[in-house]
PDB file of N, CA, C and O in Angstrom:
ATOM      1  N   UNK A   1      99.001 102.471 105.063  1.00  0.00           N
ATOM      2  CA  UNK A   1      99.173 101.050 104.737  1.00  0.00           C
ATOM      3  C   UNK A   1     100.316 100.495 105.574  1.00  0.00           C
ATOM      4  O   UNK A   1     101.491 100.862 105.541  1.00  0.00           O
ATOM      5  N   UNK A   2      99.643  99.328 106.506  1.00  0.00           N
ATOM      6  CA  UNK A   2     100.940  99.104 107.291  1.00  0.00           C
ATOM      7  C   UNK A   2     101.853  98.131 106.513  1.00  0.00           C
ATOM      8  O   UNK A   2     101.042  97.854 105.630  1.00  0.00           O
ATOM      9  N   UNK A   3     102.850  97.476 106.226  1.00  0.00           N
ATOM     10  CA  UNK A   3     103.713  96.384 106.097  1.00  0.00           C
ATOM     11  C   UNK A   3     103.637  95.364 106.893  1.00  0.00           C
ATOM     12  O   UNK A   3     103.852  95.452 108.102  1.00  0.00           O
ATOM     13  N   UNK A   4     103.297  94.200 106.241  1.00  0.00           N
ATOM     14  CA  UNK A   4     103.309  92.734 106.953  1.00  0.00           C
ATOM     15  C   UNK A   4     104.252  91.915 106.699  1.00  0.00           C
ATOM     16  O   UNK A   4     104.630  91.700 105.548  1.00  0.00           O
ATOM     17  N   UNK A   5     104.819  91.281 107.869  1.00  0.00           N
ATOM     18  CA  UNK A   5     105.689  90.389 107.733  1.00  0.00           C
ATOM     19  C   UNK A   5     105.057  88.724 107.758  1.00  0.00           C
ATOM     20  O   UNK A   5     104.364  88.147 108.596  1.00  0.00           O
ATOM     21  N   UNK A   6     105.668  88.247 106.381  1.00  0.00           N
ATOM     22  CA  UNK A   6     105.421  86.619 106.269  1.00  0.00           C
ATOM     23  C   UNK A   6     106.886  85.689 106.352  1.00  0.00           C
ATOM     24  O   UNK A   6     107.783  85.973 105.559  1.00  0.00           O
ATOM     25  N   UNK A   7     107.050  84.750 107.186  1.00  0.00           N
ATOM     26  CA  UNK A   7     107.585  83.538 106.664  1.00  0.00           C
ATOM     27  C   UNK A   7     107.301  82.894 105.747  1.00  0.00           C
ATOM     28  O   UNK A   7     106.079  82.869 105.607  1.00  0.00           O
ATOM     29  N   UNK A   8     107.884  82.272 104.935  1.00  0.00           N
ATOM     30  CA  UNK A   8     107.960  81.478 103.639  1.00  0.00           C
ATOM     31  C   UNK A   8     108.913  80.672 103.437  1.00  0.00           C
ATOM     32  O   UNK A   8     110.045  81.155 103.484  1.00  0.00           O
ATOM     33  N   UNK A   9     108.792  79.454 103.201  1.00  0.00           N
ATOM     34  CA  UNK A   9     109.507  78.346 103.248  1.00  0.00           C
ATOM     35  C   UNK A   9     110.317  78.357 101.906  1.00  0.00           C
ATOM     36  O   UNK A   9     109.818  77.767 100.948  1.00  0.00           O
ATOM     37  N   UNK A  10     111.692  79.066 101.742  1.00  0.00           N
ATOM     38  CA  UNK A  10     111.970  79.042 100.210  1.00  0.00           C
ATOM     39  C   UNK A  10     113.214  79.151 100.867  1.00  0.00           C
ATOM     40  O   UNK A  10     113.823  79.799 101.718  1.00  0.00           O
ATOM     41  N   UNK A  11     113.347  77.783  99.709  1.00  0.00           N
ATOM     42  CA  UNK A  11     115.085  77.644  99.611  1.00  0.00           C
ATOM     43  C   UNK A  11     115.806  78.004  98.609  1.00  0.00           C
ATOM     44  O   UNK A  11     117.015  78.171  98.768  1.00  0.00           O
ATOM     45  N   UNK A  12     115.136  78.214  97.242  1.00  0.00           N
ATOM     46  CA  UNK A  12     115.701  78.499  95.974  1.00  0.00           C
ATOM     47  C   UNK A  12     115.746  80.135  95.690  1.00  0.00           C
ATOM     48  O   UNK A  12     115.412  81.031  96.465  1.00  0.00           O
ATOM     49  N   UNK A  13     116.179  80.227  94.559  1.00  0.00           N
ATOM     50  CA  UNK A  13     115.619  81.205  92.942  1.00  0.00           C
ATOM     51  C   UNK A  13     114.633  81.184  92.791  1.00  0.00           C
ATOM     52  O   UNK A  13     113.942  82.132  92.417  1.00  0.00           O
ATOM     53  N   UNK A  14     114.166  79.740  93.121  1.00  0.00           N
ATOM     54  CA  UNK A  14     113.052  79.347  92.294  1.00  0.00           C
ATOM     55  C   UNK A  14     111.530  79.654  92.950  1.00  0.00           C
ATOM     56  O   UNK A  14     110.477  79.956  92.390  1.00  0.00           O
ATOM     57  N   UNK A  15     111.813  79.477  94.184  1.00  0.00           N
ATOM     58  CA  UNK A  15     111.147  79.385  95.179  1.00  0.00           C
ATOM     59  C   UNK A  15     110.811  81.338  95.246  1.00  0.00           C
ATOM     60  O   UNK A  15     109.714  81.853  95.032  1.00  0.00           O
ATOM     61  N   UNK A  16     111.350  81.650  95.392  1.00  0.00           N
ATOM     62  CA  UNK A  16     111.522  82.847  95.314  1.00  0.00           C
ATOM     63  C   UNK A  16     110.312  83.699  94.471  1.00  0.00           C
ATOM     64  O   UNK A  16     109.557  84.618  94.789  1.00  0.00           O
ATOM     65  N   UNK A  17     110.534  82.872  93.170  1.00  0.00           N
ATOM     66  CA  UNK A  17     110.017  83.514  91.873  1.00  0.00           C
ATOM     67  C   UNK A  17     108.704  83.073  92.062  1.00  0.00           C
ATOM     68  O   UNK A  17     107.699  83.640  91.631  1.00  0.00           O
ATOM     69  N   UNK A  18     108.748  81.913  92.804  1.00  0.00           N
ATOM     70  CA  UNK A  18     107.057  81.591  92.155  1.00  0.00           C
ATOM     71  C   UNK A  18     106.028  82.668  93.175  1.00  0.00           C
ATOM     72  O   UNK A  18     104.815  82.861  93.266  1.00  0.00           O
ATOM     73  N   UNK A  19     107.366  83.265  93.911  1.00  0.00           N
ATOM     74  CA  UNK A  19     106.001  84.045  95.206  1.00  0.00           C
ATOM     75  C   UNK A  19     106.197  85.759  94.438  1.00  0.00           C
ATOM     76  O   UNK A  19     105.310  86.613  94.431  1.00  0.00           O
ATOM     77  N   UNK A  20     107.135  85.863  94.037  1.00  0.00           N
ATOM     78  CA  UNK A  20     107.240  87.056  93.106  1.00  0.00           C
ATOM     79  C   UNK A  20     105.747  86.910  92.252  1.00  0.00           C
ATOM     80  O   UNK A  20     104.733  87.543  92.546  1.00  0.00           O
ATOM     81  N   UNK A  21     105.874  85.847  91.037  1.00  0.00           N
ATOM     82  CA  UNK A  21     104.896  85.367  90.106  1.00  0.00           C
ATOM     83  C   UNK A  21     103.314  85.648  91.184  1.00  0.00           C
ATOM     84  O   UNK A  21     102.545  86.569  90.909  1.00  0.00           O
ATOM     85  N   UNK A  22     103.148  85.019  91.966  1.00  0.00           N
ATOM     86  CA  UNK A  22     101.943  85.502  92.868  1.00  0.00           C
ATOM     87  C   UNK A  22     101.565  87.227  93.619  1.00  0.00           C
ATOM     88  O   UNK A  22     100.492  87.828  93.676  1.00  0.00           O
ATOM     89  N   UNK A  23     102.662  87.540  94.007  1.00  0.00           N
ATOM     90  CA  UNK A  23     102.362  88.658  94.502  1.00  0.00           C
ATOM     91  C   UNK A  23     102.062  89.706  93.457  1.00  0.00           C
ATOM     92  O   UNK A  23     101.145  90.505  93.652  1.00  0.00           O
ATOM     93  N   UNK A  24     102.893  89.746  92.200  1.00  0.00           N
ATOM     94  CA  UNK A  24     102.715  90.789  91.430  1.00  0.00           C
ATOM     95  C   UNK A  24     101.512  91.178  90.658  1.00  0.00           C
ATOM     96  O   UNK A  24     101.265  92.290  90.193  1.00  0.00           O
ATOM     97  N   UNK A  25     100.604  89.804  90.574  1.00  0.00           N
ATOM     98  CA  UNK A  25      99.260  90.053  90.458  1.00  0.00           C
ATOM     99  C   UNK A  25      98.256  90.971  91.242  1.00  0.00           C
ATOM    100  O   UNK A  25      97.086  91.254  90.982  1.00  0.00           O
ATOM    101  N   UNK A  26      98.910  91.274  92.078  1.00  0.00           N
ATOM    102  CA  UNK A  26      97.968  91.785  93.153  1.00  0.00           C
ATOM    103  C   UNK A  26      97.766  93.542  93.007  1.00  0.00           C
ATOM    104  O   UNK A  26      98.734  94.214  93.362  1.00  0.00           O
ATOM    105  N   UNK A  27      97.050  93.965  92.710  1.00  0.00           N
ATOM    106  CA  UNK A  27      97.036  95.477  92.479  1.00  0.00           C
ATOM    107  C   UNK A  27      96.839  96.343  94.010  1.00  0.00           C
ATOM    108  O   UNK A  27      96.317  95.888  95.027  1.00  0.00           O
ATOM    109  N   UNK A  28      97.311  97.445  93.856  1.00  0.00           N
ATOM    110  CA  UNK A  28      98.131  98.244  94.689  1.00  0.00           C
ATOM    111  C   UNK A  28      98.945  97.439  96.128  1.00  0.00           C
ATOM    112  O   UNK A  28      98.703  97.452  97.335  1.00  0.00           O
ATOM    113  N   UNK A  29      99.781  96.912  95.454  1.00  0.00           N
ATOM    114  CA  UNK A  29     100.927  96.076  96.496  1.00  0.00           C
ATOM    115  C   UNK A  29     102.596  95.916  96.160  1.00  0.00           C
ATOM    116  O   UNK A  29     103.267  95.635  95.167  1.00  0.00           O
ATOM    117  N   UNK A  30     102.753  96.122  97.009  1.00  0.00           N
ATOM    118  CA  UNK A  30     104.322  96.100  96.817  1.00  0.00           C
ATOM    119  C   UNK A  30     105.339  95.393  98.162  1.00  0.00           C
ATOM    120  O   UNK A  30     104.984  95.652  99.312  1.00  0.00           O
ATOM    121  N   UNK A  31     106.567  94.523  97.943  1.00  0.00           N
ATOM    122  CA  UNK A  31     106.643  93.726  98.564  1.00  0.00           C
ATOM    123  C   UNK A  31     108.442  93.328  98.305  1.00  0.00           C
ATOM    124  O   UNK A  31     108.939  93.191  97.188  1.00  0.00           O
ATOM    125  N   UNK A  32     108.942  93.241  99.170  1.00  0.00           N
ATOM    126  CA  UNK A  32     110.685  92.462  99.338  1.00  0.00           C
ATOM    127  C   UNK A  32     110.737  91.055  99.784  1.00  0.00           C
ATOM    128  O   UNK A  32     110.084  90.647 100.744  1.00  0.00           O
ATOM    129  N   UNK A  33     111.389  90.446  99.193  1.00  0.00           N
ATOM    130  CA  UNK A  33     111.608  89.070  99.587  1.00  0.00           C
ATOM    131  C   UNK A  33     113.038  89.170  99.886  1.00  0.00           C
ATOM    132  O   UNK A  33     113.914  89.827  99.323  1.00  0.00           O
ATOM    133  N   UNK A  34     113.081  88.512 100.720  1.00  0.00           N
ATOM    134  CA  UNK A  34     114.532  88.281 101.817  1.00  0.00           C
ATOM    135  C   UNK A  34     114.723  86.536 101.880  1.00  0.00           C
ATOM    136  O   UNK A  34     114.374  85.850 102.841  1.00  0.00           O
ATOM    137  N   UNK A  35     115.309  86.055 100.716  1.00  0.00           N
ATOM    138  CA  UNK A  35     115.517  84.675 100.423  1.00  0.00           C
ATOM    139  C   UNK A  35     116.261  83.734 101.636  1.00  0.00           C
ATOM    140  O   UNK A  35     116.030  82.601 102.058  1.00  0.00           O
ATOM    141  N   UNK A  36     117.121  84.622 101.932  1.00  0.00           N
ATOM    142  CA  UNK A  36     118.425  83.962 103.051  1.00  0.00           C
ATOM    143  C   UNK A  36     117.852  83.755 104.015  1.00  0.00           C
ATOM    144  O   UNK A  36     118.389  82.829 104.622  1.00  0.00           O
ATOM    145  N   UNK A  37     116.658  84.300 104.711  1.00  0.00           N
ATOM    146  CA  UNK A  37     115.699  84.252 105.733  1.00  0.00           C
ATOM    147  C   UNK A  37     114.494  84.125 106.228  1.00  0.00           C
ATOM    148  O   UNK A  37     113.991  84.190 107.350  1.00  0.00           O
ATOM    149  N   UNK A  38     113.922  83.814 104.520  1.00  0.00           N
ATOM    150  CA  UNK A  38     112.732  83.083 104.278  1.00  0.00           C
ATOM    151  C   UNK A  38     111.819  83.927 105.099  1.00  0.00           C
ATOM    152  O   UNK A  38     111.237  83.680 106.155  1.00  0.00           O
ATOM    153  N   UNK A  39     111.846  85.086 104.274  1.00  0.00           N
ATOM    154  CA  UNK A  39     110.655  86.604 105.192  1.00  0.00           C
ATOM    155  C   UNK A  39     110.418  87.090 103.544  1.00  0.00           C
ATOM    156  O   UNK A  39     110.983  87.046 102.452  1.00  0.00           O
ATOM    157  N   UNK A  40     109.148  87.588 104.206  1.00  0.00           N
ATOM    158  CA  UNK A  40     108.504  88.031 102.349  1.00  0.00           C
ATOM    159  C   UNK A  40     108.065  89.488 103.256  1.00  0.00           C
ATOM    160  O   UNK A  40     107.532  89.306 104.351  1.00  0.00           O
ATOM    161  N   UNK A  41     108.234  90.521 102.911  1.00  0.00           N
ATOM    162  CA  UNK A  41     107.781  91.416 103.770  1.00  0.00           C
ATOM    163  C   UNK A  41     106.623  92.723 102.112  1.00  0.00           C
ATOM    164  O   UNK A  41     107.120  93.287 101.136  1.00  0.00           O
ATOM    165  N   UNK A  42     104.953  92.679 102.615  1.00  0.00           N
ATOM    166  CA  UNK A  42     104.561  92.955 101.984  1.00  0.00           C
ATOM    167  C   UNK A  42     103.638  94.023 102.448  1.00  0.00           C
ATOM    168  O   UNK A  42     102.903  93.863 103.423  1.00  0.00           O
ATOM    169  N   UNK A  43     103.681  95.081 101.765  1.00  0.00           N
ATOM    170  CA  UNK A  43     102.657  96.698 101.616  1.00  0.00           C
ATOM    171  C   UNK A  43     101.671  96.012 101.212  1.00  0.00           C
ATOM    172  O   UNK A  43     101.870  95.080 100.433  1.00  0.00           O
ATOM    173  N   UNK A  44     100.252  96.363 101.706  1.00  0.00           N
ATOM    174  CA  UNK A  44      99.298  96.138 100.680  1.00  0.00           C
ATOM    175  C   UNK A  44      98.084  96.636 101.314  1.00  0.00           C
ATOM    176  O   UNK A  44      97.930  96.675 102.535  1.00  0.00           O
ATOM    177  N   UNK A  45      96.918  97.153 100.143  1.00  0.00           N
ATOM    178  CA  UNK A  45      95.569  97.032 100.878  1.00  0.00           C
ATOM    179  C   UNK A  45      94.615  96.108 101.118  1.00  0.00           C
ATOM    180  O   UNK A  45      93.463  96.294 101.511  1.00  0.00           O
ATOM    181  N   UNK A  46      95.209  95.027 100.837  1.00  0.00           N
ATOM    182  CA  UNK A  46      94.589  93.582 101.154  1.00  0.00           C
ATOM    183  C   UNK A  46      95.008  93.227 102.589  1.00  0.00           C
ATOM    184  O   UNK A  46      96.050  93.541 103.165  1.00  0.00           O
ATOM    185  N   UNK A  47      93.672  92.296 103.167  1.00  0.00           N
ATOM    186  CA  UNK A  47      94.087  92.079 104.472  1.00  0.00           C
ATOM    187  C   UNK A  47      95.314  90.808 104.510  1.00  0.00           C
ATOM    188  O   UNK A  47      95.795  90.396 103.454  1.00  0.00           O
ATOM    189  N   UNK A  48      95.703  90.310 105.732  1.00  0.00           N
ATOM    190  CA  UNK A  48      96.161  89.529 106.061  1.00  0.00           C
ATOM    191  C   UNK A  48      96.040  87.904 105.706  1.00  0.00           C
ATOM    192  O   UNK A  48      97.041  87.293 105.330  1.00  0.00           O
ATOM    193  N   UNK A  49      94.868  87.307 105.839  1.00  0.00           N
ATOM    194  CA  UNK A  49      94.317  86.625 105.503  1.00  0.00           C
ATOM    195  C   UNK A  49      94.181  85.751 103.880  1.00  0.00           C
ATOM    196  O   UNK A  49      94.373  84.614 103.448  1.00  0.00           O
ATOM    197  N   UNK A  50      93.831  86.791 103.479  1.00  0.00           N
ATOM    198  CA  UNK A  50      94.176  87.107 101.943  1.00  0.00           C
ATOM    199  C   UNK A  50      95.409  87.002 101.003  1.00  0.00           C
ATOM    200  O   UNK A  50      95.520  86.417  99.925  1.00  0.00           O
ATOM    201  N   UNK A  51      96.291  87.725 101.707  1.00  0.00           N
ATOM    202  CA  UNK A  51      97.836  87.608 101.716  1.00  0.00           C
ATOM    203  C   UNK A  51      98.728  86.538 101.849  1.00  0.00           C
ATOM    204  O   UNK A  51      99.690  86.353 101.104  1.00  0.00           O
ATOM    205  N   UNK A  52      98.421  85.856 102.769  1.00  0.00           N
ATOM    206  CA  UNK A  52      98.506  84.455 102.943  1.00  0.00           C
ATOM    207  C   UNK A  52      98.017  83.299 102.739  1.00  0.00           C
ATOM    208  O   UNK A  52      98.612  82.261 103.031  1.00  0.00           O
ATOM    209  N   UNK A  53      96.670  83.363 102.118  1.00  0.00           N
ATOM    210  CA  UNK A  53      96.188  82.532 100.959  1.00  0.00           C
ATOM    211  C   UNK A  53      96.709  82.277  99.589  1.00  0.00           C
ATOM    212  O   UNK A  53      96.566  81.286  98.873  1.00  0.00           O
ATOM    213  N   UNK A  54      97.374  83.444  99.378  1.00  0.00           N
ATOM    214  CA  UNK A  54      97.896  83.853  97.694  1.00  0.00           C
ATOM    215  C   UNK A  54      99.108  83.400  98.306  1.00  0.00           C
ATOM    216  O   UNK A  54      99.373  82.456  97.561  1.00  0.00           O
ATOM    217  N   UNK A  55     100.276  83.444  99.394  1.00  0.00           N
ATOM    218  CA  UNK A  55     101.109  83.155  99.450  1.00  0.00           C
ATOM    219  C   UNK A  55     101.588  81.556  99.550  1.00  0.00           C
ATOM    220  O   UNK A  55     102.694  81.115  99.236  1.00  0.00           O
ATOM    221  N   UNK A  56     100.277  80.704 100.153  1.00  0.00           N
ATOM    222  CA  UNK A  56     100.137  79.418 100.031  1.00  0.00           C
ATOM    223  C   UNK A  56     100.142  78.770  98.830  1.00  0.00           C
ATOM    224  O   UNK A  56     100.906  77.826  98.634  1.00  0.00           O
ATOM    225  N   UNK A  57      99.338  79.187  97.960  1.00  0.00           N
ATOM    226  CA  UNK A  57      99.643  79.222  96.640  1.00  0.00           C
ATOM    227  C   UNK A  57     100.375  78.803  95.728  1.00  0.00           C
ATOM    228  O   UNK A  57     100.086  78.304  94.640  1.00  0.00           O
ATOM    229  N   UNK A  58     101.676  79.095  96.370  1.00  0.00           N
ATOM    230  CA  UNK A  58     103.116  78.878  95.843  1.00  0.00           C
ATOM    231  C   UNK A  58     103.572  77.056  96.659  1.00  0.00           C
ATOM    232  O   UNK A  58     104.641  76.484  96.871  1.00  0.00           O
ATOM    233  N   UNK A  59     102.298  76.739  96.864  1.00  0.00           N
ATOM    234  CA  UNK A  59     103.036  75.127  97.370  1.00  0.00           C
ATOM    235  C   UNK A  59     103.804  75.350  98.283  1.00  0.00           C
ATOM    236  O   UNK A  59     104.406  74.345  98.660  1.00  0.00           O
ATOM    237  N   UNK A  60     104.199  76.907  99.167  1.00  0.00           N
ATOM    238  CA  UNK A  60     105.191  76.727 100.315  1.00  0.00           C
ATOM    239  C   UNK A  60     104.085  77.239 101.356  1.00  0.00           C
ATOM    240  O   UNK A  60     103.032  77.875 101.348  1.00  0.00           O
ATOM    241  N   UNK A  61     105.040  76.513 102.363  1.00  0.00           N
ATOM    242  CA  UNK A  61     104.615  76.659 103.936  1.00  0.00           C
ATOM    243  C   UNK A  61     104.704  78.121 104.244  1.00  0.00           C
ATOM    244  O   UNK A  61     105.731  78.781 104.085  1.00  0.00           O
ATOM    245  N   UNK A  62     103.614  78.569 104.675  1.00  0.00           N
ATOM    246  CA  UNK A  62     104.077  80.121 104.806  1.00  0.00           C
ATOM    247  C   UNK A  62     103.234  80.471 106.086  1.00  0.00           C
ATOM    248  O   UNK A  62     102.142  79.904 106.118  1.00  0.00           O
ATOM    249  N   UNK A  63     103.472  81.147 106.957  1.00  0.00           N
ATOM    250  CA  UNK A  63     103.131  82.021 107.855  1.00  0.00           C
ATOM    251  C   UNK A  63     103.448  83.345 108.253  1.00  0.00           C
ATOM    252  O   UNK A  63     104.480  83.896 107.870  1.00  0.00           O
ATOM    253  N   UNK A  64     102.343  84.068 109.249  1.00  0.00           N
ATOM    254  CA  UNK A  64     102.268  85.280 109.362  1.00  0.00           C
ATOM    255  C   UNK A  64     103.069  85.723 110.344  1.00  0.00           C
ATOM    256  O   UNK A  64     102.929  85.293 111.489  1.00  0.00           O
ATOM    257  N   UNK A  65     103.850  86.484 110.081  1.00  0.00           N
ATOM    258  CA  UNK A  65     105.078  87.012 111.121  1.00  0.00           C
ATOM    259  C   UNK A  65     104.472  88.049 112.589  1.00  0.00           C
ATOM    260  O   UNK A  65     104.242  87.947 113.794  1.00  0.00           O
ATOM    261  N   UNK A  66     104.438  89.007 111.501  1.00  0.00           N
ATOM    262  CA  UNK A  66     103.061  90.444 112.202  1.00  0.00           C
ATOM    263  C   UNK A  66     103.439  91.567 111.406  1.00  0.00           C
ATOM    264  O   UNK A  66     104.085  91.524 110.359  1.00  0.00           O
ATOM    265  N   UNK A  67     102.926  92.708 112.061  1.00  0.00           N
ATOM    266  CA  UNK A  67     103.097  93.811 111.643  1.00  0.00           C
ATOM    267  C   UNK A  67     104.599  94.390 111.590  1.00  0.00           C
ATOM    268  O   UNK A  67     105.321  93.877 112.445  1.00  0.00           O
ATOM    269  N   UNK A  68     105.171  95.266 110.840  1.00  0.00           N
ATOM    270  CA  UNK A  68     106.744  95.790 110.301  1.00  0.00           C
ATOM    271  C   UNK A  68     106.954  97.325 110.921  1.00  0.00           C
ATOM    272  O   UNK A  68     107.993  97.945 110.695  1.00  0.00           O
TER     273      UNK A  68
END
């Protein structure tokens, strides 16, 4: 399972949480958010695509960095 790197537009706690609140739904995935630098960096067996649909989700601007 490789690690993907996302940008994410989060300025808060709050912001933060609501992509926590999204990701943790996701079964077999696991994932760090790096607030100060607005990088969500996520394990998963879901593709890319996917990942960043659920991450849109959260009402933030988000894009795909690449591979970790």
């Amino acid at each position: 399972i490789q690690k993907q790197e996302f940008f994410v537009d989060m300025t808060c706690e709050g912001c933060s949480g609501a992509v926590t609140n999204v990701l943790k739904r996701l079964t077999g995935t696991t994932f760090e958010i790096d607030l100060p630098n607005k990088k969500v960096l996520i394990e998963s067996d879901h593709d890319v695509e996917f990942l960043l649909t659920t991450l849109k989700k959260t009402g933030k601007e988000a894009t795909y960095i690449g591979t970790k």
